[in-house]
C-alpha positions in Angstrom: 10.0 13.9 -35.9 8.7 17.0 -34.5 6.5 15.9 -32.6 9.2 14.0 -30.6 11.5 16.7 -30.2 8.6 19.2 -28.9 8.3 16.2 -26.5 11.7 16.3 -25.3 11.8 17.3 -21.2 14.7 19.6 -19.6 14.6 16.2 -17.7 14.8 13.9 -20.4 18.6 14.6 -21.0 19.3 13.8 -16.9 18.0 10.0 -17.5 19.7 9.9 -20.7 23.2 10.2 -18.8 21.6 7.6 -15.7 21.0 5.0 -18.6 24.7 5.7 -20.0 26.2 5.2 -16.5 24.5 2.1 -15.8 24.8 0.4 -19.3 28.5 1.2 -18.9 28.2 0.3 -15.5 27.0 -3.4 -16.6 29.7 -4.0 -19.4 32.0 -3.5 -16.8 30.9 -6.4 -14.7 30.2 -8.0 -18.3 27.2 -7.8 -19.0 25.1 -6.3 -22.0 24.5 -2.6 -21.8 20.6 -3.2 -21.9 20.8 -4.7 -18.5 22.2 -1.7 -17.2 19.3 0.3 -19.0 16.8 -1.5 -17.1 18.4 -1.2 -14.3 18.5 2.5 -15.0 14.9 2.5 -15.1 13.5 0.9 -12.3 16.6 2.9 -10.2 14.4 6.4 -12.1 11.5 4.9 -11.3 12.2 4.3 -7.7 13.6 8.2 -7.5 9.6 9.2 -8.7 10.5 10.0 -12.4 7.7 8.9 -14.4 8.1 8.7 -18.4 7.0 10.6 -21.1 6.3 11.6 -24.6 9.6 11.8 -25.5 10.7 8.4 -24.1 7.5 7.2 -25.4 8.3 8.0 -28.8 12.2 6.7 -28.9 11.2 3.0 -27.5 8.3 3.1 -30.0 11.0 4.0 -32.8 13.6 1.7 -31.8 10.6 -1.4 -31.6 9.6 0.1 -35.7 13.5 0.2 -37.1 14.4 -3.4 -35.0 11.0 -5.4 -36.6 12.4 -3.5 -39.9 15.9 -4.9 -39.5 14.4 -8.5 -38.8 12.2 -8.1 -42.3 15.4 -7.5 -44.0 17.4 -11.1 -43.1 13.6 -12.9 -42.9 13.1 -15.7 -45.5 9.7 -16.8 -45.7 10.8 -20.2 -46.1 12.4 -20.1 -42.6 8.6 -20.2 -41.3 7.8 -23.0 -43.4 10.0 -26.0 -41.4 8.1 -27.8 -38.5 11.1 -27.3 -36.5 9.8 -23.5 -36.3 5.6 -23.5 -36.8 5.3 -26.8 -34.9 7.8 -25.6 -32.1 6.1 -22.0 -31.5 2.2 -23.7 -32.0 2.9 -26.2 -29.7 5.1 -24.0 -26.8 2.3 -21.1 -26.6 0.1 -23.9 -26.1 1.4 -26.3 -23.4 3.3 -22.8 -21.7 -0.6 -21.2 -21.6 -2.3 -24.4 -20.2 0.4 -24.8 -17.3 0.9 -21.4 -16.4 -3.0 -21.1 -16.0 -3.2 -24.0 -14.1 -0.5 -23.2 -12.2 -1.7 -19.7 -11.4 -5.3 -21.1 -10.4 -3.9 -23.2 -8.2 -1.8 -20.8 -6.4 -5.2 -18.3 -6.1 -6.1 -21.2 -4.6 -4.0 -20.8 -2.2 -4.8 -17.4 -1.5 -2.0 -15.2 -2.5 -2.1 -11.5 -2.9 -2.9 -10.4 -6.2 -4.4 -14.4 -6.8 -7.2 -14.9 -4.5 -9.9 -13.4 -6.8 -8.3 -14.7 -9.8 -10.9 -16.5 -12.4 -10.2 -18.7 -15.4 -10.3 -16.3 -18.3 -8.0 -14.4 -16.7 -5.5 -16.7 -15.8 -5.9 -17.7 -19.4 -5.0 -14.4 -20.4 -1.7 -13.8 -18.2 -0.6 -17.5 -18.9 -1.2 -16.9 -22.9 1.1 -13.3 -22.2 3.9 -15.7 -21.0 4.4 -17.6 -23.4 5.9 -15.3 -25.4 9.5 -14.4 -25.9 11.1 -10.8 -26.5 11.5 -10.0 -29.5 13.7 -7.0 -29.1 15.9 -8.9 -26.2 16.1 -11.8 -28.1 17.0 -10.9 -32.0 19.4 -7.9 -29.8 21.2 -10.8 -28.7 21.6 -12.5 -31.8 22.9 -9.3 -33.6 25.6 -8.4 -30.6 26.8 -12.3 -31.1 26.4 -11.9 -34.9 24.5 -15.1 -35.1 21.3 -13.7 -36.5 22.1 -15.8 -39.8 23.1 -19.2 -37.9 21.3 -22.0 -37.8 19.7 -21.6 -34.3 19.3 -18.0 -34.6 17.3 -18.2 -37.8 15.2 -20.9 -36.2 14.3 -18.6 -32.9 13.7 -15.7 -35.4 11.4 -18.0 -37.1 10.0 -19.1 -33.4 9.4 -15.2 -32.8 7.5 -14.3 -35.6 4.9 -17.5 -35.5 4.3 -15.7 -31.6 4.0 -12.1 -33.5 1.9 -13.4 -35.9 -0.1 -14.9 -32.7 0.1 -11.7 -30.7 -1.4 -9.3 -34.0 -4.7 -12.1 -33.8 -4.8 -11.3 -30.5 -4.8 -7.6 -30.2 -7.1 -7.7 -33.2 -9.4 -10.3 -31.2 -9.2 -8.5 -27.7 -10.0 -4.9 -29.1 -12.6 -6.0 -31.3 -10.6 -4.5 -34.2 -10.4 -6.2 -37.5 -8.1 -5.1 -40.3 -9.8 -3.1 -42.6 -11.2 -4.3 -46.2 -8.4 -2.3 -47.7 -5.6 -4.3 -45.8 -5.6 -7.0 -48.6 -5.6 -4.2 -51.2 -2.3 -3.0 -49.3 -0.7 -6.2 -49.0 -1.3 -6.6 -52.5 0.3 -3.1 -53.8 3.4 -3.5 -51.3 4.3 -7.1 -53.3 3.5 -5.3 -56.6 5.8 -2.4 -55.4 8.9 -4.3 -54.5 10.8 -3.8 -57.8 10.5 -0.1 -57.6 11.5 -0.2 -54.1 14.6 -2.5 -55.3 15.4 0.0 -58.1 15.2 2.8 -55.2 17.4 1.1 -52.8 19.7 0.3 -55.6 20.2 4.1 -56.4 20.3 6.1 -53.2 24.1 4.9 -52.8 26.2 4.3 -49.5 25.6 7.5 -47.2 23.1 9.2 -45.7 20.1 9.2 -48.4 20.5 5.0 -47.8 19.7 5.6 -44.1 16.8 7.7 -45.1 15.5 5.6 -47.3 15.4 2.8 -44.4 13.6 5.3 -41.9 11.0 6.1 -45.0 10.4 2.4 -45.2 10.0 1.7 -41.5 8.0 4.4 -40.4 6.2 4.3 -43.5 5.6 0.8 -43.4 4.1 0.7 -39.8 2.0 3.7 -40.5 0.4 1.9 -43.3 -0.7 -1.2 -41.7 -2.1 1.5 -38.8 -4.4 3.0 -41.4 -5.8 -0.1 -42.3 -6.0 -1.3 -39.0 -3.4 -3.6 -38.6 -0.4 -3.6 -36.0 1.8 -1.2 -37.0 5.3 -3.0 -36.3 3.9 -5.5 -38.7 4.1 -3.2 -41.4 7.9 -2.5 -40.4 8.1 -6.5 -40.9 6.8 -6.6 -44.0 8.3 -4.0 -46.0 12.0 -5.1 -44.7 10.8 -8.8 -45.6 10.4 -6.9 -49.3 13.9 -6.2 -49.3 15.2 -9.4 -48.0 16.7 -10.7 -51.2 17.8 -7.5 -52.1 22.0 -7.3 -52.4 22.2 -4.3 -50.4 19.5 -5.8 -47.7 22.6 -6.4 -45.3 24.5 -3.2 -46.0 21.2 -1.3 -45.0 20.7 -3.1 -42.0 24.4 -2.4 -41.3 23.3 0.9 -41.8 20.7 1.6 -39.3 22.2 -0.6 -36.6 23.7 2.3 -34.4 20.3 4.5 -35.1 18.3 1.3 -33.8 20.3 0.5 -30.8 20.2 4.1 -29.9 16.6 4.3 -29.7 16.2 1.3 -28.0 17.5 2.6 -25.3 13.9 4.2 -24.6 12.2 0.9 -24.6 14.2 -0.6 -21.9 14.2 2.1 -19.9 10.6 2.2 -20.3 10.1 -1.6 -18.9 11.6 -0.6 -15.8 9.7 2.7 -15.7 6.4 1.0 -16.0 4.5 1.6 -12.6 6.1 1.8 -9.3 6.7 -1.8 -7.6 5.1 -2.1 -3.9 7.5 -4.8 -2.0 4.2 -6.8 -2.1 4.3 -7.8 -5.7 8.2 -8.8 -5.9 7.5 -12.5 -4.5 5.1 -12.8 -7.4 7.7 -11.5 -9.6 9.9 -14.0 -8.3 7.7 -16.8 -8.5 6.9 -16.0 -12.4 10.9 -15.9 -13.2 11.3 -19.1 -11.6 8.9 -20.9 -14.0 11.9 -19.3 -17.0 14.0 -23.1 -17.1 10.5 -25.0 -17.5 9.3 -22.6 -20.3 13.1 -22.9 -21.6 13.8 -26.8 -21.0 10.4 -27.2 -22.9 11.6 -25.3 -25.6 14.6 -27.5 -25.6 13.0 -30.5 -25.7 10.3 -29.3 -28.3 13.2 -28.5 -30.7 15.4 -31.5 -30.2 11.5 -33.7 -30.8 11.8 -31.9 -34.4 15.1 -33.3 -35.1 17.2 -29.9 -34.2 20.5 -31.1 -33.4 21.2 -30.5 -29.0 23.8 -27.7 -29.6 21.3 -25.3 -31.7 18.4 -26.4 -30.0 20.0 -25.4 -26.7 21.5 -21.7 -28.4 17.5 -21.4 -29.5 15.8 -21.8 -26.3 18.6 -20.1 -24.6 17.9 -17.0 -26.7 14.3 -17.0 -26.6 14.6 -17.9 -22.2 12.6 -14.4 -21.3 9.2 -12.8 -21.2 7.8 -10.5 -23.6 7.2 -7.2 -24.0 3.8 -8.2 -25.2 2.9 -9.5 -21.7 2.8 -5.5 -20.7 0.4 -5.0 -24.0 -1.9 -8.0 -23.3 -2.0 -7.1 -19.4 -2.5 -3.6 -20.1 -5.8 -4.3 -22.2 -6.9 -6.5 -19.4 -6.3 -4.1 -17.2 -8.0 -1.0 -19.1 -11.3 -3.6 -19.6 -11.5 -4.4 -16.0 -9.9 -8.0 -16.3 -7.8 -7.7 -14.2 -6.1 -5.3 -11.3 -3.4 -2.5 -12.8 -1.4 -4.3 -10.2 -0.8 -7.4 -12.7 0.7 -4.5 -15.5 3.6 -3.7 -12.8 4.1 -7.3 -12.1 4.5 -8.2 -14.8 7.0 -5.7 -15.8 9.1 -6.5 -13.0 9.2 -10.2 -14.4 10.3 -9.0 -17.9 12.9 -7.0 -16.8 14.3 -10.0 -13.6 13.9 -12.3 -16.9 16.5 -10.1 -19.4 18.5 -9.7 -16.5 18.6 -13.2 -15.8 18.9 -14.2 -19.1 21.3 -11.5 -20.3 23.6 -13.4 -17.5 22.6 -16.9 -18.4 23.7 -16.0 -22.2 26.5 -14.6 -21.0 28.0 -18.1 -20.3 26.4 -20.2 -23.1 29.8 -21.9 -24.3 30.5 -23.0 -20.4 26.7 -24.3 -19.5 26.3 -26.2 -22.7 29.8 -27.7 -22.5 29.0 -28.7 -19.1 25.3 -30.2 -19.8 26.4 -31.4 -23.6 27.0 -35.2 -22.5 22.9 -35.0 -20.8 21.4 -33.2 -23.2 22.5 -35.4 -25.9 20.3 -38.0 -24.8 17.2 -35.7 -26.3 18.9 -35.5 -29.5 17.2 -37.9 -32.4 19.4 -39.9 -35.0 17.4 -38.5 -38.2 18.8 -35.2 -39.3 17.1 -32.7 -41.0 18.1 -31.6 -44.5 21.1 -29.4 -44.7 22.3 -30.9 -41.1 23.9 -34.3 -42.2 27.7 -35.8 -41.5 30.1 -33.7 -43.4 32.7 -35.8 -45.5 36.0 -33.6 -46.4 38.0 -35.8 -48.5 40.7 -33.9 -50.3 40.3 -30.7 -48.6 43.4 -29.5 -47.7 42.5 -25.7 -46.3 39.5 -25.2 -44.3 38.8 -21.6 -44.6 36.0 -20.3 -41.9 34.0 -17.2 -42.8 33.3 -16.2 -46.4 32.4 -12.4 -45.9 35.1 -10.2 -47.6 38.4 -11.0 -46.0 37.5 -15.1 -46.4 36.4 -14.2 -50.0 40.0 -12.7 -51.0 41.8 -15.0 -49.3 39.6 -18.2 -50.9 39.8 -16.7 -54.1 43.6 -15.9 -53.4 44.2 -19.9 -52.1 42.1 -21.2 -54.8 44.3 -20.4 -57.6 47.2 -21.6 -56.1 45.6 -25.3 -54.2 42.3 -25.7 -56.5 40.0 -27.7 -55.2 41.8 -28.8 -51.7 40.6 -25.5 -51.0 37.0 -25.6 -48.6 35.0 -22.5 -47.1 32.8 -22.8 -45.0 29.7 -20.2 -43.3 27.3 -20.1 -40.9 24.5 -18.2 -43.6 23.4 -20.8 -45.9 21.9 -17.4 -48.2 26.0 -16.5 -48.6 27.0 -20.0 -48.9 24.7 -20.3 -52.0 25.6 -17.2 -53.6 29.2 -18.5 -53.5 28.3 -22.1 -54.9 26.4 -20.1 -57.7 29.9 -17.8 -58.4 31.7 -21.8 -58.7 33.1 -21.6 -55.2 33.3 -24.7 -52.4 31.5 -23.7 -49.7 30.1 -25.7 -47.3 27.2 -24.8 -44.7 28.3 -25.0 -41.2 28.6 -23.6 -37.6 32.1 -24.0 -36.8 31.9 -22.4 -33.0 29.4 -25.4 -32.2 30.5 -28.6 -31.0 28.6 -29.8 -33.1 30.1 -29.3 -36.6 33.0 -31.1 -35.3 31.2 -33.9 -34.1 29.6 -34.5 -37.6 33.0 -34.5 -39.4 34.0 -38.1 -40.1 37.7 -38.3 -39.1 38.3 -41.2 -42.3 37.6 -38.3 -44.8 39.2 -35.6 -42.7 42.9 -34.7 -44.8 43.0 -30.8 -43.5 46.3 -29.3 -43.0 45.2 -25.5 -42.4 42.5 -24.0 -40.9 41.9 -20.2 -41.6 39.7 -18.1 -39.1 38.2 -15.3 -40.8 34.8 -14.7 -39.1 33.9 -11.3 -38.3 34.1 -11.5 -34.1 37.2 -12.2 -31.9 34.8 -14.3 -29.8 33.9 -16.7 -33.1 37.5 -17.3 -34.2 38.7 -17.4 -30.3 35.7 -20.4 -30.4 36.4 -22.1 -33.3 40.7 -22.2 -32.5 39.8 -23.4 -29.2 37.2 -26.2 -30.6 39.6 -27.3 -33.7 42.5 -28.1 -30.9 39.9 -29.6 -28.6 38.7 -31.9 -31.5 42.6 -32.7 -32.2 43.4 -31.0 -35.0 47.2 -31.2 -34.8 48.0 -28.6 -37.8 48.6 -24.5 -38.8 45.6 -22.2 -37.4 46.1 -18.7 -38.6 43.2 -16.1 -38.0 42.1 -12.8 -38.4 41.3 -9.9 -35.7 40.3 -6.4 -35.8 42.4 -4.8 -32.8 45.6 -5.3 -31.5 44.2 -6.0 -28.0 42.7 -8.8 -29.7 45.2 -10.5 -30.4 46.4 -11.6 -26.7 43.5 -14.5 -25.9 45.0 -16.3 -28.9 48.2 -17.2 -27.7 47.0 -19.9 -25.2 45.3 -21.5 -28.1 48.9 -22.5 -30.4 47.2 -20.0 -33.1 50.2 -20.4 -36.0 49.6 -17.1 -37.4 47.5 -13.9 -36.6 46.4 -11.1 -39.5 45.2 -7.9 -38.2 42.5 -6.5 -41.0 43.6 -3.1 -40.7 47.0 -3.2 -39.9 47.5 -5.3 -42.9 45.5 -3.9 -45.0 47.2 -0.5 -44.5 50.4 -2.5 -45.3 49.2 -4.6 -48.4 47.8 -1.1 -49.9 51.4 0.2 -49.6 53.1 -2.4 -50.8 50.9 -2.9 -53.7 51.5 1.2 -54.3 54.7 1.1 -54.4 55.6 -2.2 -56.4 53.0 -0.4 -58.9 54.5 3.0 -59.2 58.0 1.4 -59.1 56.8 -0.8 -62.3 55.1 1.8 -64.2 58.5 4.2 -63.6 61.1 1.2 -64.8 58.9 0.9 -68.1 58.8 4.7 -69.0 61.9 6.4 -69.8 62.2 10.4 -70.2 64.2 11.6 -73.9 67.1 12.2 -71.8 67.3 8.4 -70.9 66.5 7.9 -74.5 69.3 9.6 -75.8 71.8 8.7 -73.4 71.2 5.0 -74.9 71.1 5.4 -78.2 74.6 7.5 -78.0 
């Protein structure tokens, strides 16, 4: 760390403030801040601000602690399912053989930057876009809080085949191999994992927990780098370590803020890659137009392996941009003479046009799929895969959405007055287990999809209540809005955060609305008071006494 703060610039803290303007800048037109950050940089860029150590250093940190915080909700057995090998094997395939014959056949054409373009380097670009971002795409997720649905576990899977792919690569490319001693090292990190349980276990709730995350990360990457391996691997792998752990998701709560902050440095550092000549922009252009073919085919892959339309569509959608990686692989090219440095600034002007365009494609993902649903269906197969069948709720009476803490207490609460017409239900099929091993009835499901509604079979479907008690305004909002849509006639009550939340409902016919905090402040009053008040009616003071014996 001091290192990067030797590196800081008496400049550094002037495009700090330009990336704040501009992120808040973007939310205010409603879009994610991290548009506004690239925006920030190519605006630097453009003014002749080039970057340095410092910024250097915060995107690399950001990239460690975000491939960390993927390790810690990865499940190995999420890579095993066709729908996610098969998918991202066959998409890196069929994306690199059409973008390299479609880039040979514009050289043939003769377009700047094309005409003296050869196979093996066409190869090379069209293998760089195939690839998805990994930090735009699992930054989505997190801000939607969808990282443990169905879909998003699916394009998290899709991401890691390609970073699995891209360490090949690198280790191909720059004739490095991983050193003897990397098995050795993969071998002591698995032998270490109970000690690193019993650490994370005792370094508590506050700062030394955050610590103990940055030791991990850092020290993780830095590993793999000794023994010649990529280094954000290393992050992957000891998070993955801690996946099963009960305080996985309370650390990664932990160093969310610390994470977003620093990866404020990598997208300012797409945009402050090289400086664009008007020249190159048209091939920009041309390379973000191919985005719906790469995504459609994503589509179509996923709904082939029996993904049902809705999460198919939320995958490819997430994963519609190009990768960071495409400025590593060109950059290699570049330094061994593969190709013109001109291709590294292209290329980074595509990246950043394609999380623009898909930050503002996401942005509407509700509206474009309602509107395509009835066409995209037609993809969608008839077999199911396991976990994704028709949902029969005979004799459920409550349907309560959301088991984190609030749709815990209230289950438990409803439970031992209604039994078993009481049904939760969760989009993490790790927390609906952990409640069907405490004895609960939980069901897996994605209640702000279409879908889940479309497998419910109306014969079984008894429900006179439907409790909201996700964790986002926007789920419940979705779900209330869905559950009418469907036809659900009866009482929706539902949870929010904020009283400016609470508005948006009222178009909906919500029944009844529970602010968290509000109501919490009350409930721990209430409960207080009917405590004390208790405790004071049983005890009696001698003078009490003796007034009743006389």
């Amino acid at each position: 760390m001091e290192t990067l703060f030797a590196s800081i610039d008496y400049r550094d803290p002037v495009w700090i403030l330009v990336a704040f303007a501009f992120g808040l800048l973007a939310t205010y037109i409603r879009l994610p801040p991290l548009v506004g950050f690239l925006v920030a940089g190519f605006v630097l860029n453009g003014l002749g601000a080039e970057g340095g150590a410092f910024l250097r250093e915060t995107a690399d940190l950001g990239v460690t602690l975000l491939l960390f915080s993927i390790g810690l909700k990865l499940r190995v057995r999420q890579l095993a399912g066709a729908e996610v090998w098969g998918v991202a094997t066959l998409h890196m395939a069929l994306i690199t053989s059409l973008s390299t014959v479609l880039l040979m056949a514009l050289a043939a054409l003769g377009l700047p930057l094309l005409d003296q373009l050869e196979w093996p380097t066409a190869l090379l670009i069209g293998f760089a876009l195939s690839f998805s971002s990994t930090v735009f795409a699992v930054k989505l997720l997190e801000d939607r809080d969808d990282a443990a649905a169905w879909y998003g576990r699916i394009a998290i899977g899709i991401l890691i085949i390609q970073d699995i792919a891209a360490v090949v690569f690198l280790g191909v490319s720059t004739a490095k191999v991983p050193s003897p001693l990397a098995a050795m090292l993969i071998v002591t990190i698995i032998a270490a994992r109970p000690v690193l349980a019993t650490l994370l276990d005792r370094v508590g709730h506050g700062e030394l927990q955050v610590l103990f995350g940055l030791v991990l990360a850092l020290g993780g990457a830095a590993l793999f780098e000794l023994v010649d391996m990529k280094g954000d691997l290393g992050a992957l792998a000891f998070g993955a370590l801690l996946a099963g752990h009960a305080k996985a998701n309370e650390l990664f709560k932990a160093l969310l803020s610390l994470k977003d902050l620093f990866l404020v440095g990598f997208f300012l550092s797409i945009g402050m890659t090289g400086i664009p000549e008007w020249g190159m922009f048209p091939l920009a252009l041309l390379l973000l137009l191919a985005i719906p073919v790469k995504t459609g085919l994503m589509f179509w892959l996923l709904a082939r392996f029996r993904v049902r339309v809705r999460a198919a569509a939320l995958s490819a959608q997430a994963l519609a941009s190009y990768s960071e990686f495409g400025l590593i692989v060109s950059s290699i090219a570049a330094a061994n003479g593969w190709l013109s440095h001109d291709w590294v600034v292209v290329l980074a002007i595509a990246i950043a046009l394609s999380f623009v365009a898909a930050s503002m494609f996401n942005a509407r993902t509700d509206e474009l799929y309602l509107a395509w649903r009835h066409w995209l269906q037609r993809c969608e197969r008839s077999e199911r895969l396991a976990g994704d069948e028709s949902l029969h709720l005979t004799g459920t009476r409550i349907l309560l959405c959301g088991m984190g803490r609030v749709g815990t207490g209230a289950y438990d609460t409803l439970a031992t007055r209604h039994g078993e017409r009481v049904l939760g239900v969760d989009v993490n099929a790790e927390v609906v287990g952990q409640h069907r091993h405490h004895g609960r009835l939980v069901q897996y499901g994605n209640v702000t999809s279409p879908d889940f509604w479309t497998r419910i079979d109306r014969r079984s479907w008894q429900v006179e209540w439907i409790l909201l008690a996700m964790p986002t305004q926007r789920a419940n909002l979705t779900a209330a809005r869905l559950a009418r849509e469907w036809g659900f006639e009866g009482r929706i009550g539902a949870t929010v955060k904020f009283a400016d939340e609470e508005q948006p409902f009222s178009s909906i016919g919500i029944d009844a609305l529970f602010n968290i905090y509000a109501e919490a402040g009350r409930g721990f009053a209430d409960h207080a008071q009917t405590l004390f008040t208790d405790e004071e009616k049983g005890q009696k003071t001698p003078s009490d006494e003796q007034r009743t014996v006389q």
